[in-house]
Backbone as numpy.savetxt, mean C-alpha at the origin, in Angstrom:
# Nx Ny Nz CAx CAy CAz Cx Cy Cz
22.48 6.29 -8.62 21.12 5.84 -8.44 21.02 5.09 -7.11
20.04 5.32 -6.58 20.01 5.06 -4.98 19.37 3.22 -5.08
19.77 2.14 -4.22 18.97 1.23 -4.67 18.49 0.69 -3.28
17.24 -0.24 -3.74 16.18 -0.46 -2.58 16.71 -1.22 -1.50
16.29 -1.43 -0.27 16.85 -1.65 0.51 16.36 -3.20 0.23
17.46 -4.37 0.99 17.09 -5.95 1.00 16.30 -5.76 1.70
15.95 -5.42 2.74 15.08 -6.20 3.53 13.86 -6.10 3.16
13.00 -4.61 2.57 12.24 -4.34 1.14 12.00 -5.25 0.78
12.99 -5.68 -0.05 12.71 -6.64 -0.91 12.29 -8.44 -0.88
12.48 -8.21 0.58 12.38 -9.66 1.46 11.24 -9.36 1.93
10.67 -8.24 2.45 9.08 -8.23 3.12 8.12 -8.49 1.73
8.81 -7.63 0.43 7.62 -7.85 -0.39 7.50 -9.15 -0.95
8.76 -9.88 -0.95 9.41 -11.45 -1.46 8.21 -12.51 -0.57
7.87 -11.95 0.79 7.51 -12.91 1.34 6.00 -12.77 1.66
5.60 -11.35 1.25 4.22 -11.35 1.44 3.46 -12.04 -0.25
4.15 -11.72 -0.98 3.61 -12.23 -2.38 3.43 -13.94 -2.45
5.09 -13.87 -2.02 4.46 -15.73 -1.55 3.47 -16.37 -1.07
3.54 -15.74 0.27 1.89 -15.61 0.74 0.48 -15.71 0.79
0.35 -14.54 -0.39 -0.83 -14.10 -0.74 -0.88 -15.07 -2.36
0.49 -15.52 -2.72 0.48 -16.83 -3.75 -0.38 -17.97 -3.08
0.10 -18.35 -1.78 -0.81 -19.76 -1.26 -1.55 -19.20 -0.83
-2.23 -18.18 0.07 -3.50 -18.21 -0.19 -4.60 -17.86 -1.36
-3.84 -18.01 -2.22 -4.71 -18.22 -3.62 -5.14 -19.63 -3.62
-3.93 -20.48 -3.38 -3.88 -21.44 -3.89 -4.81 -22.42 -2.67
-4.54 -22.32 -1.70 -4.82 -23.17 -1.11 -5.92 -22.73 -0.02
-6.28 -21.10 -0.15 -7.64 -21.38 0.83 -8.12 -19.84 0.30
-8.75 -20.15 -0.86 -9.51 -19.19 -1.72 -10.49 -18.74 -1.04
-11.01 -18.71 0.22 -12.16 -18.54 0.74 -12.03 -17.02 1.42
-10.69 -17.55 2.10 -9.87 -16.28 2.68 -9.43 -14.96 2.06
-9.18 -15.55 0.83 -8.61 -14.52 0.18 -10.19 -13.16 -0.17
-11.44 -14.18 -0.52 -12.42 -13.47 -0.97 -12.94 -12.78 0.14
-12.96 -13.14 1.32 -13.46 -12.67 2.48 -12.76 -11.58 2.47
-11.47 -11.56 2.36 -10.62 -9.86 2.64 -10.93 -9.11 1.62
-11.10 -9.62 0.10 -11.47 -8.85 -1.09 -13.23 -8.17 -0.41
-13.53 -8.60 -0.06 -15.43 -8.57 0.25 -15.16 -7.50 1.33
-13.99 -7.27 2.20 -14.28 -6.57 3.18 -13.04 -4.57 2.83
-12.62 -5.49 2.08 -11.65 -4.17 1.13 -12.83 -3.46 0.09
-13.63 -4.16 -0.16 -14.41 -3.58 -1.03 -15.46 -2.45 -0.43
-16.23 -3.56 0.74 -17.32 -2.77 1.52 -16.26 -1.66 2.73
-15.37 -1.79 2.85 -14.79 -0.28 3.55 -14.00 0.68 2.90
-13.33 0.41 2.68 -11.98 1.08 1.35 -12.46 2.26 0.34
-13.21 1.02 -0.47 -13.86 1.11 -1.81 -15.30 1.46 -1.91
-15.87 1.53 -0.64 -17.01 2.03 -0.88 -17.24 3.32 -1.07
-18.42 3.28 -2.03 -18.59 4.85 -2.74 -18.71 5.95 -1.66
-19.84 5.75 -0.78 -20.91 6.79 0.55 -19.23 7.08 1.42
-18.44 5.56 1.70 -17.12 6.40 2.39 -16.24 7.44 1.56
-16.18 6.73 0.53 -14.60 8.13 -0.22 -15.88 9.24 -0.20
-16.78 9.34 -0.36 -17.84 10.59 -0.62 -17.69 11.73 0.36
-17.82 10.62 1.83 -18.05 11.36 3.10 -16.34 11.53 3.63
-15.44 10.85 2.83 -13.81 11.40 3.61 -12.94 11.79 2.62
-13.64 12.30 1.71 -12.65 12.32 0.64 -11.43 13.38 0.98
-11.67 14.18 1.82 -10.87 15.00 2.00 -9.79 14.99 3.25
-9.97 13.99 4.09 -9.31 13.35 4.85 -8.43 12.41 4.26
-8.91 11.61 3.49 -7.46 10.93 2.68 -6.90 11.47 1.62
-7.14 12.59 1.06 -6.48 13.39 -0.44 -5.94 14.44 0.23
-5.75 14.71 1.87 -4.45 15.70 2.84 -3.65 14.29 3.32
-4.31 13.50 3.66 -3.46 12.33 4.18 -2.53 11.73 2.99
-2.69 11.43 1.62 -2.15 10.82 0.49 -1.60 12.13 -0.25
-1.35 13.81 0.11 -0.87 14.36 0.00 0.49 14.47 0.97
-0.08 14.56 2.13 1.65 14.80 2.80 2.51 13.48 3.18
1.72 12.32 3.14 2.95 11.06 2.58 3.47 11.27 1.08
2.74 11.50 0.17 3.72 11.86 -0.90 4.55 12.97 -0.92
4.47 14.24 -0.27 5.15 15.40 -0.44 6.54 14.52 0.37
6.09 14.01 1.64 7.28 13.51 2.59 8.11 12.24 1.74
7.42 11.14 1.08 8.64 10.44 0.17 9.12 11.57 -1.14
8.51 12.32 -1.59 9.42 13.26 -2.92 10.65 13.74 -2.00
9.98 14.20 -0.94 11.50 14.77 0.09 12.33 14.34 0.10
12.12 12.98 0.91 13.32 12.12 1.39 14.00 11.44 -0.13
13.43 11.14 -1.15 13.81 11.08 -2.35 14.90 12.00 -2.65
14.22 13.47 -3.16 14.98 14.13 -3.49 16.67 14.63 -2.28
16.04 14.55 -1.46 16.84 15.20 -0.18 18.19 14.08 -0.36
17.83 12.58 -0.55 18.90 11.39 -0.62 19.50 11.19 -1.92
19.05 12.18 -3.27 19.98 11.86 -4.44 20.43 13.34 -4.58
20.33 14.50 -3.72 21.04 15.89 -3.84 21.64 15.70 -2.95
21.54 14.98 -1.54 22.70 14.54 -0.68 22.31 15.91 0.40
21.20 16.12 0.64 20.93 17.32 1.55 21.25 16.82 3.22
């Protein structure tokens, strides 16, 4: 079984921390990025008008990690 790399585990170690204090200590910030993830991301009129630009885009990053997945536990 293949296992994750440290440093992985140190970027996600340290962004969670992070995004822990800015919970904690400047909630304002945090809502401002939620408010602006919402109105671009998540807005309905965008996935409407690109839906097909990100469902080829979120297709060949996944085809490319199944690869490198599979390719690193068959040892290709």
């Amino acid at each position: 079984m293949t296992e994750i790399s440290p440093y992985l585990k140190i970027f996600f170690g340290l962004l969670f921390v992070l995004l822990g204090l800015g919970y904690i200590y400047k909630p304002g910030a945090i809502e401002r990025v939620n408010r602006l993830i919402k109105e671009t991301f998540l807005n309905d009129s965008y996935v409407a008008l690109h839906r097909r630009n990100w469902g080829f885009l979120l297709l060949l990053v996944g085809a490319v990690l199944v690869y490198m997945g599979v390719s690193r536990v068959r040892g290709w």
